[in-house]
One Martini backbone bead per residue (centre of mass of N, CA, C, O) as a GRO file, in nm:
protein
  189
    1UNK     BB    1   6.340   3.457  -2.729
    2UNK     BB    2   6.419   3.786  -2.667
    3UNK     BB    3   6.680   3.999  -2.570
    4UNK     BB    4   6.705   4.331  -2.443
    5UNK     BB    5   7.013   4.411  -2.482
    6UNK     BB    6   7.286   4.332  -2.323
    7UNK     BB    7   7.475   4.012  -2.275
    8UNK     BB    8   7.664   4.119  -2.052
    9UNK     BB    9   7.462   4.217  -1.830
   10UNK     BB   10   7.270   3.921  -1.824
   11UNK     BB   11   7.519   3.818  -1.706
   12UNK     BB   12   7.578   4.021  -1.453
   13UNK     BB   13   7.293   4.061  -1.279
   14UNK     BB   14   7.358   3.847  -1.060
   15UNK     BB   15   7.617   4.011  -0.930
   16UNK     BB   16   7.536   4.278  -0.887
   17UNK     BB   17   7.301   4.255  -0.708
   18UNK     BB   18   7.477   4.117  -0.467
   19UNK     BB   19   7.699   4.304  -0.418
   20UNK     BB   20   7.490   4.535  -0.313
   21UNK     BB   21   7.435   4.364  -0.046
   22UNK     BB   22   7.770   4.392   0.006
   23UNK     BB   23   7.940   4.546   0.223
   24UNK     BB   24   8.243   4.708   0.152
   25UNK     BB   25   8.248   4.830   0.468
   26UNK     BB   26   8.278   4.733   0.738
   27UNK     BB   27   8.093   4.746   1.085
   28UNK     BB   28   8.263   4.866   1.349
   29UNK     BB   29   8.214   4.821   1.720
   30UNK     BB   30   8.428   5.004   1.945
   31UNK     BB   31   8.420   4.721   2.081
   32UNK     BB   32   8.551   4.562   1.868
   33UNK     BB   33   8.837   4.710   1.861
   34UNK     BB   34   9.100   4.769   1.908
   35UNK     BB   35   9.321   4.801   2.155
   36UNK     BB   36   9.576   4.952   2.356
   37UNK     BB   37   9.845   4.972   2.438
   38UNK     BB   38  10.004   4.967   2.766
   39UNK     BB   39  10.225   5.064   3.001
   40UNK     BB   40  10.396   4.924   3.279
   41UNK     BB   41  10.534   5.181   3.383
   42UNK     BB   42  10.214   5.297   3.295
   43UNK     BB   43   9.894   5.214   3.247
   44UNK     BB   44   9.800   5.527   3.182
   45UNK     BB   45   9.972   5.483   2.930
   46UNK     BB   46   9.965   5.466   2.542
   47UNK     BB   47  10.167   5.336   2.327
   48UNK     BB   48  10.336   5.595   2.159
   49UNK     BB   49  10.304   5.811   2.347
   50UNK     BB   50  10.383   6.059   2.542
   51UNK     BB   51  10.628   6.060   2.820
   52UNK     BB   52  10.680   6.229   3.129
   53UNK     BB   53  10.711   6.015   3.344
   54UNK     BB   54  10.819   5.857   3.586
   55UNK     BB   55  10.835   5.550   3.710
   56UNK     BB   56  10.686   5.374   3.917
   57UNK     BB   57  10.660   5.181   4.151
   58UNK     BB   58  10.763   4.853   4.156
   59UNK     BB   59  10.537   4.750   4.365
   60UNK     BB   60  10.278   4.856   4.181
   61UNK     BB   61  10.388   4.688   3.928
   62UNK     BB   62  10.291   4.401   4.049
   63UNK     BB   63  10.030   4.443   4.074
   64UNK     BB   64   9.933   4.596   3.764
   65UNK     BB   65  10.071   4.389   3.595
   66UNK     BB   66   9.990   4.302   3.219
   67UNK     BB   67  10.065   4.075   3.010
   68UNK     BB   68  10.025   4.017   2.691
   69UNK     BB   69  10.234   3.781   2.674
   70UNK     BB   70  10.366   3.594   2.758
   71UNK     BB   71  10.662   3.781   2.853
   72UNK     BB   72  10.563   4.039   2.786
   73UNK     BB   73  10.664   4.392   2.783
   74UNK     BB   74  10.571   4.741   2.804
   75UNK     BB   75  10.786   4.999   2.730
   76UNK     BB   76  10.846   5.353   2.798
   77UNK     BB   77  11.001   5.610   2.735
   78UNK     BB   78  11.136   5.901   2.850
   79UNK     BB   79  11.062   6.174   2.661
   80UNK     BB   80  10.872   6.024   2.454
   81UNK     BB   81  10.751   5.744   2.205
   82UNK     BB   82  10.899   5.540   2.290
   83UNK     BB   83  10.886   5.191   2.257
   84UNK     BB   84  10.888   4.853   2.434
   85UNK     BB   85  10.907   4.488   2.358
   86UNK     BB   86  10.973   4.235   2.600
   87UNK     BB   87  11.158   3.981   2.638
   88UNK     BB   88  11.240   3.748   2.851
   89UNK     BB   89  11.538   3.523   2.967
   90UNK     BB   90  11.785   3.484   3.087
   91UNK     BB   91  11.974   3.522   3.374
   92UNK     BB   92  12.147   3.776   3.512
   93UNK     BB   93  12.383   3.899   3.707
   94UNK     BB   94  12.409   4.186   3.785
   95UNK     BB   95  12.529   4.502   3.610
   96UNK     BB   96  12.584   4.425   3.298
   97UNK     BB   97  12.325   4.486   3.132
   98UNK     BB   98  12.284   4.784   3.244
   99UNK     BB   99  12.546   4.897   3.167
  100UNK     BB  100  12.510   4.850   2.850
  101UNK     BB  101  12.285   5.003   2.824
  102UNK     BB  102  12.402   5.269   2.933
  103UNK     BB  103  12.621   5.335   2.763
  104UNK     BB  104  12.496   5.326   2.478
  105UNK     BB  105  12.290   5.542   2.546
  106UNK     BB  106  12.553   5.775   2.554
  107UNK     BB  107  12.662   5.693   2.292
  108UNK     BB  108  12.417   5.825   2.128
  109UNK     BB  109  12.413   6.096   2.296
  110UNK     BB  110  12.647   6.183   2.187
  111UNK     BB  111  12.608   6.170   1.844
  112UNK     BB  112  12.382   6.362   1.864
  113UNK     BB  113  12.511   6.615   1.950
  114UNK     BB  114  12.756   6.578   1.676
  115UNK     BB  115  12.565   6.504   1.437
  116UNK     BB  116  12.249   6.423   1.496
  117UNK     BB  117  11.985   6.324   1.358
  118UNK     BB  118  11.985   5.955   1.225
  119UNK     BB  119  12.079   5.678   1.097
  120UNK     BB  120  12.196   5.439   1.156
  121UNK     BB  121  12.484   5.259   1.103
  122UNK     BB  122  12.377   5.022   0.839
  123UNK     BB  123  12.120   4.911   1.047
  124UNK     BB  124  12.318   4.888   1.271
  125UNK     BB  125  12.395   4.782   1.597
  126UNK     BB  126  12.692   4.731   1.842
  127UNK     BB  127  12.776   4.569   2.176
  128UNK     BB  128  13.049   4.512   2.438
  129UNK     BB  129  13.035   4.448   2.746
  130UNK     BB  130  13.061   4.377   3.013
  131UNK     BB  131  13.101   4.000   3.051
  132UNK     BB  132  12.987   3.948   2.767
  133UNK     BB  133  12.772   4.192   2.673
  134UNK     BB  134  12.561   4.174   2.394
  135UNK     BB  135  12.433   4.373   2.179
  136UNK     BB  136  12.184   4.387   1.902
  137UNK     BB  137  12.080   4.620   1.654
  138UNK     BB  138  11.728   4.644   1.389
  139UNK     BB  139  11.610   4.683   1.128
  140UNK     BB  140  11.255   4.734   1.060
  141UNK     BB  141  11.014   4.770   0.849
  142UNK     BB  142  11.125   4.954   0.640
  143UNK     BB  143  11.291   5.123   0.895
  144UNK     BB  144  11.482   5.360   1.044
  145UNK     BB  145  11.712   5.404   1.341
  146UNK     BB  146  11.744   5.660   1.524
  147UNK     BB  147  11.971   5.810   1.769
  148UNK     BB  148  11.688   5.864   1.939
  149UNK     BB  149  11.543   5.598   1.936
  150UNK     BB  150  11.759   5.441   2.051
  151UNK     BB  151  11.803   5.573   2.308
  152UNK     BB  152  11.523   5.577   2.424
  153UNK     BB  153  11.512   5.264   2.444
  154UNK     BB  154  11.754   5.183   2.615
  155UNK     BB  155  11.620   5.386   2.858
  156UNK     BB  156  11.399   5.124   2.889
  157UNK     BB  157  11.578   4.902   2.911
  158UNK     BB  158  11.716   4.998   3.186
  159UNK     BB  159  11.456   5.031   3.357
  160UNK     BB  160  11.361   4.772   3.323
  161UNK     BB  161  11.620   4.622   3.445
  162UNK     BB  162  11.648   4.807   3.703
  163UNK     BB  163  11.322   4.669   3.835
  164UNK     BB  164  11.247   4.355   3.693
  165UNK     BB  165  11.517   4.262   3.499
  166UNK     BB  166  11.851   4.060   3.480
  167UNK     BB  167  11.883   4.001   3.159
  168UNK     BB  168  11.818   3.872   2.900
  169UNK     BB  169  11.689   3.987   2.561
  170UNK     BB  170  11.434   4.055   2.358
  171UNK     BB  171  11.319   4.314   2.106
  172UNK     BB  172  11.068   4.586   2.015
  173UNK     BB  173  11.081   4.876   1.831
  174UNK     BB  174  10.920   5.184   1.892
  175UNK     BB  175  10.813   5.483   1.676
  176UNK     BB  176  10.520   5.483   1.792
  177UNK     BB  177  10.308   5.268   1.558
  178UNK     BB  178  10.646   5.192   1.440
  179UNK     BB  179  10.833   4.934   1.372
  180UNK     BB  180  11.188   4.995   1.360
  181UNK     BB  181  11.302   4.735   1.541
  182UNK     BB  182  11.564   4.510   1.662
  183UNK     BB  183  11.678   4.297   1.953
  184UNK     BB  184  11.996   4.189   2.164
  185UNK     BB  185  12.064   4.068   2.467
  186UNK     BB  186  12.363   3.914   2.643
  187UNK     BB  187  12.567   3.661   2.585
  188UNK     BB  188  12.845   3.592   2.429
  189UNK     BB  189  12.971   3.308   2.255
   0.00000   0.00000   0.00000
């Protein structure tokens, strides 16, 4: 039997049939799409989006917040499409956490004025605060937090501590749906 056109068809005609019988792209059903995180200090916004309004009263934080995982909680800076996500580790008494995190930011927003928005130096922020609290803040995710993006943060992780919890923290920044750094407060050893 003699099988006519091109034998390299004939040999690939079984796995043609097959692809096409597979779509291409799967039809995922918007209940089943990832959902949206929101801001703990404000569950009506969307993280990510822009946030115009102060902060809820902290009693109504503690009914309405659903952390994301064990420990984390998102927060939204105020006037701002900036947020982070927090975990919390050890408690720091006093007020030199938020100390320190309101300093940085005052030192960004100097600089901010100063120089204009660009991306911090080195790709590092570093600050050494009252008591020994040391902040640690890098770039990640092949992208770079500008002066404007890291006072942003700074701005929300004061109200957080301010709020919520003083302590010790690691966190990561977005600026939109983009997360541009990471950081760390703490004592120093």
């Amino acid at each position: 039997m003699r099988l006519s056109g091109s034998p390299i068809i004939w040999a690939f005609a079984p796995f043609i049939i097959f692809s096409t019988a597979v779509p291409l792209l799967p039809d995922v059903a918007a209940s089943l799409a990832p959902r949206s995180q929101v801001c703990a200090n404000d569950p009506s916004i969307v993280a990510g989006t822009y946030y115009g309004r102060r902060s809820i009263l902290p009693i109504a934080l503690k009914l309405r917040f659903t952390p994301l995982e064990r420990q984390q909680v998102v927060w939204c800076a105020l006037r701002s499409a900036t947020f982070v996500i927090i975990s919390a580790a050890q408690s720091i008494p006093g007020t030199t956490v938020y100390t320190t995190l309101v300093d940085a930011a005052l030192n960004q927003l100097t600089m901010l004025e100063q120089m204009g928005d660009g991306p911090i130096a080195n790709g590092a922020y570093d600050r050494l605060g009252p008591g020994n609290i040391a902040l640690h803040v890098w770039n990640t995710n092949n992208h770079q937090i500008t002066r404007g993006v890291l006072s942003a943060a700074l701005d929300a992780l004061a109200d957080y501590v301010e709020t919520r919890f003083a302590g010790a923290l690691s966190f990561y920044i977005y600026d939109g749906d983009n997360e541009v750094g990471q950081g760390l407060i703490g004592l120093s050893g």
